[in-house]
C-alpha positions as CSV (number, residue, x, y, z in Angstrom):
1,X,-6.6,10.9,-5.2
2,X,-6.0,7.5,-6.4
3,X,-5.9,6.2,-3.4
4,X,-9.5,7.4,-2.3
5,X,-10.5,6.2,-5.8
6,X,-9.5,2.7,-5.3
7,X,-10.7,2.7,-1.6
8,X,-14.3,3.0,-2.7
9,X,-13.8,0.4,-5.4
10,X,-12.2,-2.1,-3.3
11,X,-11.7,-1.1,0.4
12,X,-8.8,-4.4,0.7
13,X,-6.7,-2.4,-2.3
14,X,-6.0,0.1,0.3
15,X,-4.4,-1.7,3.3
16,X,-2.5,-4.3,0.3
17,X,-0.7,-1.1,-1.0
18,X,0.3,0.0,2.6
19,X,1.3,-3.4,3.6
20,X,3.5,-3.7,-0.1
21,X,5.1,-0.2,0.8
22,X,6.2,-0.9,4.0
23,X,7.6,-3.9,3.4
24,X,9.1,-2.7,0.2
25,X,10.9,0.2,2.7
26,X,11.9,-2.2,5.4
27,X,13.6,-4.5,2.6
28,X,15.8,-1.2,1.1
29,X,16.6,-0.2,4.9
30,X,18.1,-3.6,5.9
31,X,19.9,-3.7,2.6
């Protein structure tokens, strides 16, 4: 929901969030 919200707003706040969540899960894995 908030997701499609932003993504109409600003299409880049989509692909940002994606790119901080993986990184954010890659980081916890390798520690």
């Amino acid at each position: 929901m908030f997701v499609a919200l932003a993504k109409k707003r600003r299409p880049y706040i989509d692909t940002f969030l994606f790119i901080y969540i993986v990184k954010d899960f890659l980081q916890a894995t390798n520690m």
